[in-house]
C-alpha positions, 0 to 999 in steps of 0.5 A: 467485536467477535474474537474469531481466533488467536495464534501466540508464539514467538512475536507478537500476538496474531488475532483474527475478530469479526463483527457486522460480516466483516473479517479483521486481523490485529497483529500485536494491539488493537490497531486493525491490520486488515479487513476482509467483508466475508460475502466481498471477499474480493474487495478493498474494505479499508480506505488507505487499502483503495488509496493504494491504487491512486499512482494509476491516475498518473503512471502507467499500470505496473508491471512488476509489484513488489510488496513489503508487508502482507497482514491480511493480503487484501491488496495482493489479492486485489491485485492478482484478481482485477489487474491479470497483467501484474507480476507480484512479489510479497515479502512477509517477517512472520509465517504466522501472518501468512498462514492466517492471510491463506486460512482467514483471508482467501489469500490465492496459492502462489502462481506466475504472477503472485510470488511469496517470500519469507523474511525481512523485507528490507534485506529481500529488497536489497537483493532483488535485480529485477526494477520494479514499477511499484514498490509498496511500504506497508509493514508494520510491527503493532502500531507502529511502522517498522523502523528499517522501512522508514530512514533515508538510506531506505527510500533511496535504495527502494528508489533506485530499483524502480523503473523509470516510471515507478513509483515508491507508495508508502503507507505511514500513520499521519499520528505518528511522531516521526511523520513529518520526518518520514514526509521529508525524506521522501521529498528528498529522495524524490526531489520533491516529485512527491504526493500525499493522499489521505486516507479518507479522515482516517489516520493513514497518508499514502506517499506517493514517491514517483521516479519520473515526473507525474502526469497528468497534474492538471484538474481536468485531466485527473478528473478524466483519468478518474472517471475511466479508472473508477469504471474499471477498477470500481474504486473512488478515483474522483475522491482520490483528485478531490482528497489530494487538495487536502496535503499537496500544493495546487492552484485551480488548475493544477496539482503542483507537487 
C-alpha cells in the first residue's frame, strides 16, 4: 500500500495511502478509517459504510441525519448525493479529518442540506433541539471507539432527541472488549427494540436502536423491502435480511428482536 500523504500536529496522526484505485484514511494506527474507490468516488466501498443504510428496510427515510464522526465522509457524501431529501448535520473533534475529507475524499461544500460542526460530538448533540430521524455513532479515537460515545448516559440522551420513528445506528467493532457491554446498554435503553447487523465477516456490527417499533419483521416482507431499496439505492439490501439472521433472534417467519 501507497502512503499518499501524511498530516502530524496536535492529536493523533492523519495518513491518506492508496492502493489497487482505492483511496484510504487512517487516523492514529493502521485501522482503515475510510475508503474511497478513486473512479466511484460516490460509492459506499466499505462494507459496515452500506450497512449504515439497513434502518430503511424498517423506518421511514429520514429527514434529519445527524452524524457524530466524519473520517472520510463517504457516508455524508452518499447521503447528500443519492437521498436529496435529507438534511445533514456532521460533527468532526479534529479540522484535520476535515481538511483531508474535503481534499482527498471529494467531501461537498456545505449547503441547505449538509451542515458541518467542529467539536465534540457528544457535547454538540446535547445542545441540538431539533429531533432527529437518524443519529448515527461513528466516532473513533485510533482503534478504538471514543469513550463518551459509547456509556449508558449517552444512548439515552441520543435516544431522547430522535423522533418517534428514529433510530440510534451505532458502529462499534465486534473485537472489542467492551462490546458486549456496549450491546447491552443499548437494549436497555431501547427496551430491547434492538437489531445487530454484521458487517459483512468483518469486524464491525451496526445497532440498530429504534425509538418506535420496527416493521416490518417478517421474511417476506423484508425481502420486499429489500428488493425495492436495492433498486434505488444499488445497495446489497437482500444480504442486509440474510446477514441479520447471524446476531438477532428470528424464527422461519420473523425477526424476533
Amino acid at each position: 500500500m501507497a502512503l499518499f500523504g501524511r498530516l502530524r500536529g496536535r492529536g493523533q496522526g492523519i495518513e491518506v495511502s492508496e492502493r489497487d484505485g482505492v483511496r484510504y484514511l487512517h487516523i492514529g494506527s493502521d485501522a482503515i478509517q475510510s475508503a474511497m474507490r478513486i473512479d466511484r468516488p460516490y460509492d459506499l466501498e466499505l462494507a459496515y459504510s452500506r450497512c449504515v443504510f439497513a434502518p430503511l428496510l424498517f423506518a421511514p427515510v429520514p429527514k434529519r441525519v445527524y452524524t457524530i464522526g466524519l473520517g472520510g465522509g463517504s457516508i455524508p457524501k452518499f447521503i447528500h448525493r443519492y437521498l436529496t431529501d435529507v438534511t445533514q448535520t456532521v460533527v468532526e473533534i479534529d479540522p484535520r479529518v476535515v481538511s483531508v475529507a474535503r481534499l482527498q475524499f471529494m467531501l461537498p461544500p456545505e449547503d441547505e442540506r449538509l451542515t458541518l460542526w467542529l467539536g465534540d460530538g457528544a457535547e454538540a448533540l446535547r445542545r441540538e433541539s431539533e429531533p432527529q430521524d437518524w443519529i448515527l455513532l461513528d466516532g473513533f479515537d485510533g482503534s478504538h471507539q471514543s469513550d463518551g460515545l459509547t456509556t449508558e448516559d449517552f444512548y439515552a440522551e441520543s435516544a431522547a432527541r430522535l423522533t418517534p420513528n428514529g433510530v440510534l445506528i451505532a458502529n462499534i467493532w465486534s473485537t472489542a472488549s467492551t462490546y458486549d457491554a456496549q450491546v447491552d446498554r443499548l437494549r436497555r435503553v431501547f427496551d430491547d427494540r434492538l437489531l445487530l447487523l454484521p458487517a459483512g465477516f468483518k469486524t464491525n456490527v451496526l445497532c440498530f436502536g429504534f425509538a418506535g417499533q420496527p416493521k416490518p419483521l417478517d421474511w417476506t416482507g423484508l425481502r420486499a423491502a429489500a428488493r425495492q431499496w436495492e433498486a434505488a439505492l444499488r445497495l446489497p439490501f437482500g444480504d442486509f435480511v440474510d446477514d441479520l439472521k447471524r446476531l438477532n433472534r428470528h424464527n422461519s417467519r420473523r425477526l424476533l428482536p
